[in-house]
N, C-alpha and C positions, 0 to 999 in steps of 0.2 A: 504494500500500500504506500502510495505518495501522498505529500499534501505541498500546496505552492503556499503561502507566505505571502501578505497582502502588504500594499505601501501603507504608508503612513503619511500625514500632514509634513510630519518633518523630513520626510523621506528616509528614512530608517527602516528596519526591519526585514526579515526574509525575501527577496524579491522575487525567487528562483526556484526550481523543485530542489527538496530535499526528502532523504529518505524518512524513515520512522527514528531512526535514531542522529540522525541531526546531519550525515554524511553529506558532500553534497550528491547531487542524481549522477551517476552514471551515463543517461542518456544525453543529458545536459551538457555534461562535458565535452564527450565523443560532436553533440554540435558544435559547442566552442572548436574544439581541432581542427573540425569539419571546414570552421570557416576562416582559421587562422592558415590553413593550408593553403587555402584556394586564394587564399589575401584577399578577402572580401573586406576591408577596412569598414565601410557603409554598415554593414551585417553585423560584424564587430561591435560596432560602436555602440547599435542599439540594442546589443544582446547586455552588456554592459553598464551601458547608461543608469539603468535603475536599480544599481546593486551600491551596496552602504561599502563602506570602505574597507570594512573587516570583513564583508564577503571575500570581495575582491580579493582582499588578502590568501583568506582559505583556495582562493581560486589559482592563484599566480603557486599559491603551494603546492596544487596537485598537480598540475601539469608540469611535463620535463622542459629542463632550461633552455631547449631551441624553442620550444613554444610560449615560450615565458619572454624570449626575447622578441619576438615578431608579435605578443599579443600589447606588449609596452609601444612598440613601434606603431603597429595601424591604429591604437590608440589616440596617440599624436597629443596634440596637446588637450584632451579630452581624459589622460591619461589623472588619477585621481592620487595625487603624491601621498597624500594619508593611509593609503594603502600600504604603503608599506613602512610603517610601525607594527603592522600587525602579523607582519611575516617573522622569519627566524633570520638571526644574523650575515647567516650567509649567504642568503637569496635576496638581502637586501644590498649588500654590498656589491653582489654579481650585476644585478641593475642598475647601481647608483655608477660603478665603472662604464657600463656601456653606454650610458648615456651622457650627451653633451654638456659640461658646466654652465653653459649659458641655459641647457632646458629645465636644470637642476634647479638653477636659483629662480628662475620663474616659478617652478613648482615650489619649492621651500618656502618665498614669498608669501605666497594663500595660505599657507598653514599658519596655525597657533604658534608661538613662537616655542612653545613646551616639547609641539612635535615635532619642528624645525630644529631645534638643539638636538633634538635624539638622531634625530638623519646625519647629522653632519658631525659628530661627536669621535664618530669613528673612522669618516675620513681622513686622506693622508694629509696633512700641514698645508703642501701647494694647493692642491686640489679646493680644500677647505675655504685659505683665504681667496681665491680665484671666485670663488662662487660666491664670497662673502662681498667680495669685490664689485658685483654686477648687481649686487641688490639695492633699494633705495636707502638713503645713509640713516635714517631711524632704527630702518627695519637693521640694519648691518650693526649699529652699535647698540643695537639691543643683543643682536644674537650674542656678538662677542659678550657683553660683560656675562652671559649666562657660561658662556664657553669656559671663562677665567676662571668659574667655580670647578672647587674640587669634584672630581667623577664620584656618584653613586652620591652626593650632597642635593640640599634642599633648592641651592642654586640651579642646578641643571635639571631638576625636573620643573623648576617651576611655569606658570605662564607671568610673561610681562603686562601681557594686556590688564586692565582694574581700571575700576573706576574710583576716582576719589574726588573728594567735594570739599572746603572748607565749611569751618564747624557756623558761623554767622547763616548759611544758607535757610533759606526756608525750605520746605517738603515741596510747595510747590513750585520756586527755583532749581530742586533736583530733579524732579518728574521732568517739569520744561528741557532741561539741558540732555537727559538720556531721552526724552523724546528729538531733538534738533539735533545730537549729534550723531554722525554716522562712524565714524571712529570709536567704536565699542566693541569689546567682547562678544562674542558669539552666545556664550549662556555667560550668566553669571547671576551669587545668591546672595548678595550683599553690595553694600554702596562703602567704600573706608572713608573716615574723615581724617583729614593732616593738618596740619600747619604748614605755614609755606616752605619751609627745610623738609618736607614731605617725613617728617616725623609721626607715626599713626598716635593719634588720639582718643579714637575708637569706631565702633562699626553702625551699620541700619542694616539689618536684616529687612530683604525688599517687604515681606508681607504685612512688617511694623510699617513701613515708608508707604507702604498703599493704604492703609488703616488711619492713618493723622491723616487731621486739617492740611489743609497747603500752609496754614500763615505761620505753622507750628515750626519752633526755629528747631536745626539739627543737632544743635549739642544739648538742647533738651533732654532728644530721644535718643540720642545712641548709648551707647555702651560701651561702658568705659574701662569695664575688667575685659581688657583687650589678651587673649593669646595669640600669642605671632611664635615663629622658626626662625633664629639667624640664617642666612644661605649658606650658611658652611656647616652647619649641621648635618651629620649624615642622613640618607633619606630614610632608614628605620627609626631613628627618632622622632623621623616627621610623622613617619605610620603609628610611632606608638602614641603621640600625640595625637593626632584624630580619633584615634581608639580609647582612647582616655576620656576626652571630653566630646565624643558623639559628633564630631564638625563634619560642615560639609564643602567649608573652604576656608584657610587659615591665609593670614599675611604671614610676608616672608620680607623680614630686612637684613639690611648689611651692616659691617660693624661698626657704624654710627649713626644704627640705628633708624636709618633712612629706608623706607619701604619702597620693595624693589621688584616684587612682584608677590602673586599667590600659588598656592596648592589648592587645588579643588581635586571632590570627591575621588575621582575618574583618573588622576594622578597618581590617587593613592592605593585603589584598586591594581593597578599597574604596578607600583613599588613591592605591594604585598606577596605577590603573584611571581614576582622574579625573585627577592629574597628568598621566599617556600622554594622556588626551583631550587636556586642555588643550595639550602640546606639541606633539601633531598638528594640531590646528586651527590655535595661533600661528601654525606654519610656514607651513600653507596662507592665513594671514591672517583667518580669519572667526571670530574671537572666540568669545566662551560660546553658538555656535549651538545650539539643542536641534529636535529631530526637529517638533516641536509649534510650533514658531514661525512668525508669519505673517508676509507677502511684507513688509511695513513695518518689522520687526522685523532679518528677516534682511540687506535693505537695508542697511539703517543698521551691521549688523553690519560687513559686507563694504566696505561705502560709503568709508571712510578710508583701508584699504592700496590698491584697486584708483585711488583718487588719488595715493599716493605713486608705483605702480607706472605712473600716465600720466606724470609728474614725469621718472622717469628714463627712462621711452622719449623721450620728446621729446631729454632729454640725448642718448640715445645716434644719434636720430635727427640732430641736430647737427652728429656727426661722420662722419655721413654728409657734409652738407651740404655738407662740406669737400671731398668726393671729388665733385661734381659733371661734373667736366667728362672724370674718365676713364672714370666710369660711361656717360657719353652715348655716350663716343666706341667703347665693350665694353659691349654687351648682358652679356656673359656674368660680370661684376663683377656685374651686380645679379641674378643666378641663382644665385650661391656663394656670394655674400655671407652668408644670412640662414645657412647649413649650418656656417659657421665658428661665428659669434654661437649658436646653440644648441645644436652641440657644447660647448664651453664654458658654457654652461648648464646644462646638465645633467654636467658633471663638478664644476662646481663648488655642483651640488644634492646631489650624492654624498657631496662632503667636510662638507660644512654640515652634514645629517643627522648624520653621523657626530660631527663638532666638537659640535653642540648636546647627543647624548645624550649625550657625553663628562663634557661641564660639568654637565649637569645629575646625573649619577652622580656627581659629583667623581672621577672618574678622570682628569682632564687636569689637572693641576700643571704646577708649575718645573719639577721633575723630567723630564720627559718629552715639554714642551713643543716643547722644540727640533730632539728628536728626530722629534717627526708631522711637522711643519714642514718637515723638513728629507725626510721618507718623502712627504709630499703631493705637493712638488714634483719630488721623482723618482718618483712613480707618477703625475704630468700629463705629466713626460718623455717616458716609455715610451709613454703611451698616447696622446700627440702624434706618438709618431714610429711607431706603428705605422699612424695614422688618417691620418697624413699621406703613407705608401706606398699606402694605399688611395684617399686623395681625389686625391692628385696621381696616380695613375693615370686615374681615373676622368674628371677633367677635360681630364685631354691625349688622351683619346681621344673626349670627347664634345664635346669646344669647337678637336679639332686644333692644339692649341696647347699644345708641351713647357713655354713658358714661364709659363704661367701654373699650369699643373699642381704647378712647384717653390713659385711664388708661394704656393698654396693651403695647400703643404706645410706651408713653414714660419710662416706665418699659423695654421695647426691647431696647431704644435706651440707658440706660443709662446701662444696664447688657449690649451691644456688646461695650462700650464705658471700662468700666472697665477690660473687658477679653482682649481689645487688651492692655492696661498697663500691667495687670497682665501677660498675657502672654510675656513679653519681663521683666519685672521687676524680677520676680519671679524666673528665670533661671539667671539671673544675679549674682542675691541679692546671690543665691547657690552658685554660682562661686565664688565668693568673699570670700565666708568662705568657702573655700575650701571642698563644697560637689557636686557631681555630678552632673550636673543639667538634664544631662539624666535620671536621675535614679529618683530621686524626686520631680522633677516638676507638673509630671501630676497629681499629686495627690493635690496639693496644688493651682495648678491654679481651678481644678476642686472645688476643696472647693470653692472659692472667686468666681467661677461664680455662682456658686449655692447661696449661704449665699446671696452674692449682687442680682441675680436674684430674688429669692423669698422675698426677704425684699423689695427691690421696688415696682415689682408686690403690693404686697400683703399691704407695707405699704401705696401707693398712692392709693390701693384701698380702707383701710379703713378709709382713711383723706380724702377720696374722699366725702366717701357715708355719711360721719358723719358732712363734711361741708352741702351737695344737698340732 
């Protein structure tokens, strides 16, 4: 079953078939080809035409990059530069080379200037100032001062566009002036008031400003417990700060204080989204992988942790090495062994996940610290001692051996007792010294459950058999 997706006023929304699960059509596509093929530019255009920006995106994504380049080209300057923000890195940058700096800065132009910094952020220097060169000189030393901000900062996501009024204005001197001027923001959910040093003072949330009198002056109504972002604050500050106080556009100044642009909603939806990326991959170890990357690429991505991770197998294989000769003398040690080792691994993937999104929300302080710590390890207790009525049954009735069953027991319970420490320790102790705990943790917690797994196991079972 299909369903097509109707326009909208704003021109937004599905334009195009899509399947039941959001894919786009299949049929749909094989058209686009159809007509990219034949270079029907005309066909093109108005297959196109009514698709939102972030379609398009999904669109320029599934198609291969000869068609990707010819469906940009009969485009022509109909061609929708917003588009690609919502591609992946490297189909953005494949596009932004092949086409001409003088079509780039036309198209960067019409955009937000939020979107315009993210296009151009990761072009080459020449390239960059070339395009920055050919734009009108507003638009040009807006983008730069966003540019000068430090990368993943409040500065470079922000938009320049706002509206601000001085505080004397009446309600309906501000209505009047965003009705006659055309030089405005695209959305926007607030009016700021400044001083003439564009110092913010405070805000008018518009549906306060449509509710007063006109003759009602503005620093009456605003509000004056102002929250604002320096632009050099990282932009997870800025996420935790809309998250904190519910906002749905904050100011953004520089460091005297001078307001320089905002963060709205839609900005910060976007920050949230590539942080989670990036804290999901760290974990898993495979760097800024994108969908579009080739086997050489992703390699090299992966190639570094999957070496730290041979490093401490070998470690923990070591302390195998040590239990040799009770292993030889009991098959059944090197059968239970590996079940202790990744029980404990995966309890202690549990607490890490949990430790990592902690810190990176800053929810895990002094305060509270002692107390996870002190919950981790009694929730590896419990679920040592539960896993350990379950293994040590299972092993005394499938190896007939009571004594090895205990052995297992409490092998389970003191490897799920050290992963929950480990994990909540581990991702700390990283923070502390200033290294990612996304990104190196799992490799080191995985050590410590292994090493402690297999030397419990292994050494209570040879103190075991060597005492009985």
């Amino acid at each position: 079953m299909q369903e097509i997706g109707s326009a909208t006023a704003g021109g937004t929304g599905e334009l195009f078939l899509r399947n039941d699960d959001g894919r786009l059509d299949a049929a749909w596509l094989d058209n686009l080809e159809a007509l990219i093929e034949a270079g029907d530019a005309h066909d093109v255009r108005e297959l196109i035409a009514p698709l939102h920006a972030a379609d398009l995106g999904d669109v320029l994504e599934a198609i291969d990059a000869y068609d990707r380049l010819r469906l940009v080209s009969l485009l022509g300057d109909t061609f929708d530069f917003e588009s690609l923000t919502e591609v992946d890195e490297n189909i953005r940058l494949e596009l932004m080379e092949f086409l001409p700096n003088a079509t780039i800065a036309r198209g960067v132009a019409e955009l937000d200037s939020d979107d315009a910094v993210f296009l151009l952020e990761d072009l080459d220097e020449p390239d960059r100032e070339e395009i920055l060169s050919r734009m009108p000189a507003f638009e040009r030393l807006s983008l730069k001062r966003s540019l000068d901000f430090p990368e993943e900062s409040a500065g470079r996501r922000m938009q320049t566009e706002f509206i601000a009024i001085p505080p004397f204005w009446s309600v309906g001197q501000t209505i009047d002036y965003m009705r006659a001027e055309d030089d405005l923001p695209d959305e926007f959910f607030q009016v700021y008031v400044v001083n003439p040093g564009y110092n913010l003072l405070g805000t008018v949330p518009l549906d306060k400003l449509l509710r007063t009198k006109r003759l009602a002056k503005i620093e009456k109504i605003m509000n004056t417990n102002v929250i604002e972002v320096e632009a050099t604050e990282d932009q997870e500050h800025a996420a935790r700060v809309f998250d904190r106080y519910d906002l749905v556009e904050v100011a953004v100044t520089d460091e005297s204080g001078r307001m320089v642009g905002v963060l709205t909603v839609d900005d910060i939806v976007d920050i949230i989204q590539q942080e989670t990326d990036e804290d999901f991959r760290a974990l898993a170890g495979v760097g800024d992988e994108e969908i579009s990357d080739n086997v050489f690429e992703i390699m090299k991505s992966r190639l570094t942790w999957l070496f730290v991770n041979l490093v401490t197998a070998v470690l923990a294989s070591t302390v195998i090495g040590f239990f040799d000769v009770p292993i030889s003398k009991m098959v059944a040690l090197a059968v239970l062994m590996p079940i202790v080792a990744s029980m404990g691994g995966n309890a202690g993937t549990q607490t890490m996940t949990v430790t990592v999104r902690a810190i990176a929300s800053r929810e895990l302080d002094h305060f509270n610290m002692s107390r996870l710590i002190g919950r981790e390890a009694l929730v590896g207790l419990l679920n040592g001692l539960v896993f350990a009525l379950v293994m040590g049954a299972v092993a005394t009735l499938w190896f007939e051996n009571l004594q090895l069953g205990l052995v297992i027991g409490v092998a389970m319970i003191v490897n799920l007792i050290a992963a929950g420490i480990a994990g909540i320790l581990i991702p700390i102790g990283l923070e502390r010294m200033k290294i990612d705990p996304a990104v190196a943790s799992s490799a080191f917690v995985t050590t410590v459950t292994d090493v402690v797994g297999f030397f419990a196991f292994l050494g209570l079972a040879a103190l075991w058999f060597q005492l009985f």
